[in-house]
Chimera marker file (.cmm) of the C-alpha trace (Angstrom):
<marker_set name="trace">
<marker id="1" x="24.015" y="5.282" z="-2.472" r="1" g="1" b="0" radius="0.5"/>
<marker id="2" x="20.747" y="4.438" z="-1.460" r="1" g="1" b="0" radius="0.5"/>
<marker id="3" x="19.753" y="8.042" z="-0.881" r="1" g="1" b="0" radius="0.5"/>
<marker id="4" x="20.687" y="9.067" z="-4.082" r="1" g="1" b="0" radius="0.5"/>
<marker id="5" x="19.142" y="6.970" z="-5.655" r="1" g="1" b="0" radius="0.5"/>
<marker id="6" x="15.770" y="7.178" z="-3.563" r="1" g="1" b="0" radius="0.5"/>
<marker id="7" x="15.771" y="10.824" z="-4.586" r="1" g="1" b="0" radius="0.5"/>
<marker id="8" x="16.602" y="10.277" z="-8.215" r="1" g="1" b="0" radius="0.5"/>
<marker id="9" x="14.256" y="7.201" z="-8.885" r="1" g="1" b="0" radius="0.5"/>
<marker id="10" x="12.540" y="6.460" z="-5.970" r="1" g="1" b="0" radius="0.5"/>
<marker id="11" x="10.187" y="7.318" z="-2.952" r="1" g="1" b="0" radius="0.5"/>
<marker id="12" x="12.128" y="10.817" z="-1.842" r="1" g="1" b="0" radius="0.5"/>
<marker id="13" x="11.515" y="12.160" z="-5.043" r="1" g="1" b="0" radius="0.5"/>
<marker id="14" x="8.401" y="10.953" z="-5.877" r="1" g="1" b="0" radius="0.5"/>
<marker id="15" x="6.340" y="12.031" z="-2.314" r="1" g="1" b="0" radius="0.5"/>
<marker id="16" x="7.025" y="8.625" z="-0.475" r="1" g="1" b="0" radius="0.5"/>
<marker id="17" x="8.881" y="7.955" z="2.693" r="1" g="1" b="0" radius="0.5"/>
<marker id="18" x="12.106" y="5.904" z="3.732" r="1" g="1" b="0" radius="0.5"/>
<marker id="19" x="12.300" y="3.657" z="6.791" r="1" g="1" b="0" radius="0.5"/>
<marker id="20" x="15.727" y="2.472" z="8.306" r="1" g="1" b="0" radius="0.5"/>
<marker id="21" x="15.568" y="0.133" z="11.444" r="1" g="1" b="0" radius="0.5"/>
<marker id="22" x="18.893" y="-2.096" z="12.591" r="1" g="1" b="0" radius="0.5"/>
<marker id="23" x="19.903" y="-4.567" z="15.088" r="1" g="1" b="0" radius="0.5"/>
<marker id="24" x="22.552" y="-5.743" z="16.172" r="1" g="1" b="0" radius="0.5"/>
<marker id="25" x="23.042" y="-9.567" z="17.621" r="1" g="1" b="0" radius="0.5"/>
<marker id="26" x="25.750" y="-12.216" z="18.015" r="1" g="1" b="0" radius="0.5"/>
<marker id="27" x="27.891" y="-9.846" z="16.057" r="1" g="1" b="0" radius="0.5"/>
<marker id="28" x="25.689" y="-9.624" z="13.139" r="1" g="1" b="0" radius="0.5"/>
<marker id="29" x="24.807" y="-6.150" z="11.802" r="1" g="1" b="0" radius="0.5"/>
<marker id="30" x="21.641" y="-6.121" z="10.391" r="1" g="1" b="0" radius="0.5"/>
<marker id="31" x="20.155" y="-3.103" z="8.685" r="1" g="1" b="0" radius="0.5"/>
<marker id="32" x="16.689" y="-3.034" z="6.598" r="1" g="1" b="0" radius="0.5"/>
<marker id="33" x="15.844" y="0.094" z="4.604" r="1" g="1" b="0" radius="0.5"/>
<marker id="34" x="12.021" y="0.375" z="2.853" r="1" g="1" b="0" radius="0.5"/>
<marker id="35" x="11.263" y="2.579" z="0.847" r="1" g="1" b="0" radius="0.5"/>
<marker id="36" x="8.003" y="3.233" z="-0.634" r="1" g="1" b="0" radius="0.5"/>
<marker id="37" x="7.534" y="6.012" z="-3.067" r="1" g="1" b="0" radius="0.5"/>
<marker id="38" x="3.317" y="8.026" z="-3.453" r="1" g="1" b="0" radius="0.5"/>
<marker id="39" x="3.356" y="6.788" z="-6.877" r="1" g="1" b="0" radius="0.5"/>
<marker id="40" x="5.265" y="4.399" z="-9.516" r="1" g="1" b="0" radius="0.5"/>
<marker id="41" x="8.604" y="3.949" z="-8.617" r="1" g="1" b="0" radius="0.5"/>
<marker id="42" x="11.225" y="4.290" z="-11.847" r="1" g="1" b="0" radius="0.5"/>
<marker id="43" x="13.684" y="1.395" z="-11.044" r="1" g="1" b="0" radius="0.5"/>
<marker id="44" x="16.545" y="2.094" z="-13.008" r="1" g="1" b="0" radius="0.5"/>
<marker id="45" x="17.795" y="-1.015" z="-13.746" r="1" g="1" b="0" radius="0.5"/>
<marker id="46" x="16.000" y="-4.606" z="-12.201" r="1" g="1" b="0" radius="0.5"/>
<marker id="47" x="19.896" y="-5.719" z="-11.172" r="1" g="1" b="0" radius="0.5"/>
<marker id="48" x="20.372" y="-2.374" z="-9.290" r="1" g="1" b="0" radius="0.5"/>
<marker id="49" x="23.406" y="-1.167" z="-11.530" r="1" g="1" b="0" radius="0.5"/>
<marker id="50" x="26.622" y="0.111" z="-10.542" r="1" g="1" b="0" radius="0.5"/>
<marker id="51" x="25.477" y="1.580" z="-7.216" r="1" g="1" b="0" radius="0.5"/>
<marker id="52" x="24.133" y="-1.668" z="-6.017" r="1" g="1" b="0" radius="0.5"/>
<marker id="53" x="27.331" y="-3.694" z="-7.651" r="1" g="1" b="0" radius="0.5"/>
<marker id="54" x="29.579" y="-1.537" z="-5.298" r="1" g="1" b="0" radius="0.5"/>
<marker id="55" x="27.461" y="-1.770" z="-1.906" r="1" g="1" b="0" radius="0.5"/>
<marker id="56" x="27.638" y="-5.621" z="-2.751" r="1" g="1" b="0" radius="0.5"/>
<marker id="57" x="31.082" y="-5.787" z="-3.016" r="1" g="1" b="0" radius="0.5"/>
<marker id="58" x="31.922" y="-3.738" z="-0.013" r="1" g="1" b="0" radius="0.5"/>
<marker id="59" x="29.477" y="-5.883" z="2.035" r="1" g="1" b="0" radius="0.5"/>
<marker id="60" x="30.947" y="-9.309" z="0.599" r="1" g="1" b="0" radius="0.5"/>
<marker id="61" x="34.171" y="-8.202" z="0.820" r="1" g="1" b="0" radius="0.5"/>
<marker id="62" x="33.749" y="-8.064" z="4.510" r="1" g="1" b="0" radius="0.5"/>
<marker id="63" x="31.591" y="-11.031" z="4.751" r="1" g="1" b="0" radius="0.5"/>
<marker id="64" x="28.163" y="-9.468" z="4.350" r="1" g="1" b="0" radius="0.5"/>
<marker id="65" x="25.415" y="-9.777" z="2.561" r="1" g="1" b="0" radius="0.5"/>
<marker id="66" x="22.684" y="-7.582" z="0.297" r="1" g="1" b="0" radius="0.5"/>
<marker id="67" x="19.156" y="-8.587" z="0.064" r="1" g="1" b="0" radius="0.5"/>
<marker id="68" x="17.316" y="-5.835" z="-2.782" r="1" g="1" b="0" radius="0.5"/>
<marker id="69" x="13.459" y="-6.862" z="-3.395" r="1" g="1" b="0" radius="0.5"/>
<marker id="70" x="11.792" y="-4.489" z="-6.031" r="1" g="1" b="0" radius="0.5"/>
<marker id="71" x="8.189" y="-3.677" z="-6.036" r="1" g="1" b="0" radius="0.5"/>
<marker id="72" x="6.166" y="-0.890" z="-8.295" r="1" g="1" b="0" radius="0.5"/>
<marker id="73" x="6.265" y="2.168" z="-5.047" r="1" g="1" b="0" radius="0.5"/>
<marker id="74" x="9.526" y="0.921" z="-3.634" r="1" g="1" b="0" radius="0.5"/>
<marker id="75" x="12.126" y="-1.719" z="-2.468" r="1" g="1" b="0" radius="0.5"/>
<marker id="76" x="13.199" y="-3.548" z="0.274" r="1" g="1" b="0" radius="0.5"/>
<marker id="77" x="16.823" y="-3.878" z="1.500" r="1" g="1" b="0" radius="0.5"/>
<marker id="78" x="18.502" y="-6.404" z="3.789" r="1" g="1" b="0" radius="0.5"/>
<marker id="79" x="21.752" y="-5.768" z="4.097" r="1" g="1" b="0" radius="0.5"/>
<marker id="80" x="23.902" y="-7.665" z="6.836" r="1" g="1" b="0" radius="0.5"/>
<marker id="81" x="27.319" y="-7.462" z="8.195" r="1" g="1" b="0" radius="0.5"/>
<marker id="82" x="29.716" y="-9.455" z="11.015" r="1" g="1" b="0" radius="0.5"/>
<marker id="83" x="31.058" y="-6.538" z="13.418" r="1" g="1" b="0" radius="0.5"/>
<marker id="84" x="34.317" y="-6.916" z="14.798" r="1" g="1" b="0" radius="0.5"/>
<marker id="85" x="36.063" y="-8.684" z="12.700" r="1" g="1" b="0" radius="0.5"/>
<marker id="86" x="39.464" y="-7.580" z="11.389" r="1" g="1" b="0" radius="0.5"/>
<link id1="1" id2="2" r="1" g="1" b="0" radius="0.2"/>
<link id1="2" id2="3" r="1" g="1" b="0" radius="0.2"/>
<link id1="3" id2="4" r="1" g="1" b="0" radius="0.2"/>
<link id1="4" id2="5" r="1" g="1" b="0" radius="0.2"/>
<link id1="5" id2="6" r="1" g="1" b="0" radius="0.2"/>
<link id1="6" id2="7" r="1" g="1" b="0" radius="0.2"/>
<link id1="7" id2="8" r="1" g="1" b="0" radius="0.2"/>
<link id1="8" id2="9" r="1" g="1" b="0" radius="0.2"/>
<link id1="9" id2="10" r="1" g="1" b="0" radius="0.2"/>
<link id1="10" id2="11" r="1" g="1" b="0" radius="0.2"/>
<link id1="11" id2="12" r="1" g="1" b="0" radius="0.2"/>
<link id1="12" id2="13" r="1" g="1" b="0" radius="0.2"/>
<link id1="13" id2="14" r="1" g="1" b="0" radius="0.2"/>
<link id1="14" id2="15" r="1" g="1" b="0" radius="0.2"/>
<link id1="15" id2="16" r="1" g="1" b="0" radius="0.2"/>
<link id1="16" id2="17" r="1" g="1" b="0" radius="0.2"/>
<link id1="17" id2="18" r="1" g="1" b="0" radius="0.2"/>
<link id1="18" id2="19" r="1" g="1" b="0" radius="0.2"/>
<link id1="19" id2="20" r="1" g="1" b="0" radius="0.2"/>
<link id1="20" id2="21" r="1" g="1" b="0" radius="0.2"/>
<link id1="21" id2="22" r="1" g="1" b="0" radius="0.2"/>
<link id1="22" id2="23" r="1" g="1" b="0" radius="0.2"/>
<link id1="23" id2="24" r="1" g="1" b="0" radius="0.2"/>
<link id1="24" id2="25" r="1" g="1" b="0" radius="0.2"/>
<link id1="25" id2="26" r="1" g="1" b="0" radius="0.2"/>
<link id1="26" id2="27" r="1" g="1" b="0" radius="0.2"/>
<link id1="27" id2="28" r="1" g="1" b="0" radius="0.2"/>
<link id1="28" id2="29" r="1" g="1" b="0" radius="0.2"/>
<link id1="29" id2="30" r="1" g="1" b="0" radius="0.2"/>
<link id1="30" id2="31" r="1" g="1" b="0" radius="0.2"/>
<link id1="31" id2="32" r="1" g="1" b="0" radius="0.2"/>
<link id1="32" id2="33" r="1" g="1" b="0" radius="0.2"/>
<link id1="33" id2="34" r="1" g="1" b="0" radius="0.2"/>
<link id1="34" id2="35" r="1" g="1" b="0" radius="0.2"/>
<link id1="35" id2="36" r="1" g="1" b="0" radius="0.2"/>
<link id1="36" id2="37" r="1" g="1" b="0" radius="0.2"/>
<link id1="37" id2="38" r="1" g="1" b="0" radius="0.2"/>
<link id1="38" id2="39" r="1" g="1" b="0" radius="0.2"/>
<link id1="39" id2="40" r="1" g="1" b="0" radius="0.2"/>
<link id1="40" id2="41" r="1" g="1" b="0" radius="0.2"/>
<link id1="41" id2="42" r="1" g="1" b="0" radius="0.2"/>
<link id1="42" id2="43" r="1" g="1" b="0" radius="0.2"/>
<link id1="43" id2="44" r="1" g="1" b="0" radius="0.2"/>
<link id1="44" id2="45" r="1" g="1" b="0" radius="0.2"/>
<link id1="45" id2="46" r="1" g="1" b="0" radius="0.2"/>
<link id1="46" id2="47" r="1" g="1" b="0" radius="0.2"/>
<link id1="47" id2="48" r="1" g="1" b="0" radius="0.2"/>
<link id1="48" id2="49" r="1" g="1" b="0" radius="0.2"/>
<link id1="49" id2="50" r="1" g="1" b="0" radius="0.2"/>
<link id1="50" id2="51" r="1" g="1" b="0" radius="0.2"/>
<link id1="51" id2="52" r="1" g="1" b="0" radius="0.2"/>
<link id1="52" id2="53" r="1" g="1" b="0" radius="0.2"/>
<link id1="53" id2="54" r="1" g="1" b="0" radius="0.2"/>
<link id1="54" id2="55" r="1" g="1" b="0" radius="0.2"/>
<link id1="55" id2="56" r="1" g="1" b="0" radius="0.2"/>
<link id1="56" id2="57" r="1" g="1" b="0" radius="0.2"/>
<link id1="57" id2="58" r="1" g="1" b="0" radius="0.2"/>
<link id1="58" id2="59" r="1" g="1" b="0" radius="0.2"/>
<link id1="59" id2="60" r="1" g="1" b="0" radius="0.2"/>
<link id1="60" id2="61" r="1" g="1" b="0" radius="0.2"/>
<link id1="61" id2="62" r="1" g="1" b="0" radius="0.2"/>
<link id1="62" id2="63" r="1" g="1" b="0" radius="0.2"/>
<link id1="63" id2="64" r="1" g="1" b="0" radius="0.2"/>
<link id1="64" id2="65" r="1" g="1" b="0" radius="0.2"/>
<link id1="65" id2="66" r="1" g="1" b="0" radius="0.2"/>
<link id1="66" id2="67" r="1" g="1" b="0" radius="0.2"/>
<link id1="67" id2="68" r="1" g="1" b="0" radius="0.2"/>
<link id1="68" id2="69" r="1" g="1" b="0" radius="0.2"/>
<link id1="69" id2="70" r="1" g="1" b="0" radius="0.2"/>
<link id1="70" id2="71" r="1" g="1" b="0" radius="0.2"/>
<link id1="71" id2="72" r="1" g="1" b="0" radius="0.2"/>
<link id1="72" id2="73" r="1" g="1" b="0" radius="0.2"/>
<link id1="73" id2="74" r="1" g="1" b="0" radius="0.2"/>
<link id1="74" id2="75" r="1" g="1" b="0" radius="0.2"/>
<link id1="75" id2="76" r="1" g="1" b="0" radius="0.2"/>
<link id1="76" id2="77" r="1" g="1" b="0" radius="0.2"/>
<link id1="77" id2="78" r="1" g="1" b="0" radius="0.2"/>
<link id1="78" id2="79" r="1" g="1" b="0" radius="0.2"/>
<link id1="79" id2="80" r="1" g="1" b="0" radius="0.2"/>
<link id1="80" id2="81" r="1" g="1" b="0" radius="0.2"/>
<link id1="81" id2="82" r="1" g="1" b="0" radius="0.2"/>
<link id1="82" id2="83" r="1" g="1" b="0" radius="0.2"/>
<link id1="83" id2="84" r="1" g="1" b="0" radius="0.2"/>
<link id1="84" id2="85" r="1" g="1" b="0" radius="0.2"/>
<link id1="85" id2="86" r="1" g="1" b="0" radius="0.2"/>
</marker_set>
């Protein structure tokens, strides 16, 4: 989801680059994906619409979390996630 929409409003179709870096401690998942884009960034919506609705359901429906912070070129995403539990 993030991908596609990187490509369609963001930094991969606008020149920019994506960087995703994780960890993983006390069996907490965390991932953070930036994105900055050459130029202005065209956020589609400032809540993240439906794509961002579903990754924050999936992530809360396993106890996780979502973390989106907008700027002009980009965004920031925290997303985290308890492993190993059924």
């Amino acid at each position: 989801e993030l991908s596609t929409n990187s490509n369609e409003y963001g930094a991969l179709g606008r020149g920019g680059f994506i960087s995703v870096d994780g960890s993983l401690n006390g069996g907490v998942l965390r991932l953070h994906w930036l994105e900055r884009a050459e130029g202005e960034a065209r956020a589609g919506r400032p809540d993240g619409g439906s794509g961002h609705r579903l990754i924050e359901r999936a992530l809360r429906s396993r106890g996780g979390e979502l973390e989106i912070e907008w700027s002009d070129t980009g965004l920031n995403v925290h997303l985290r996630l308890p492993v190993g539990r059924k």
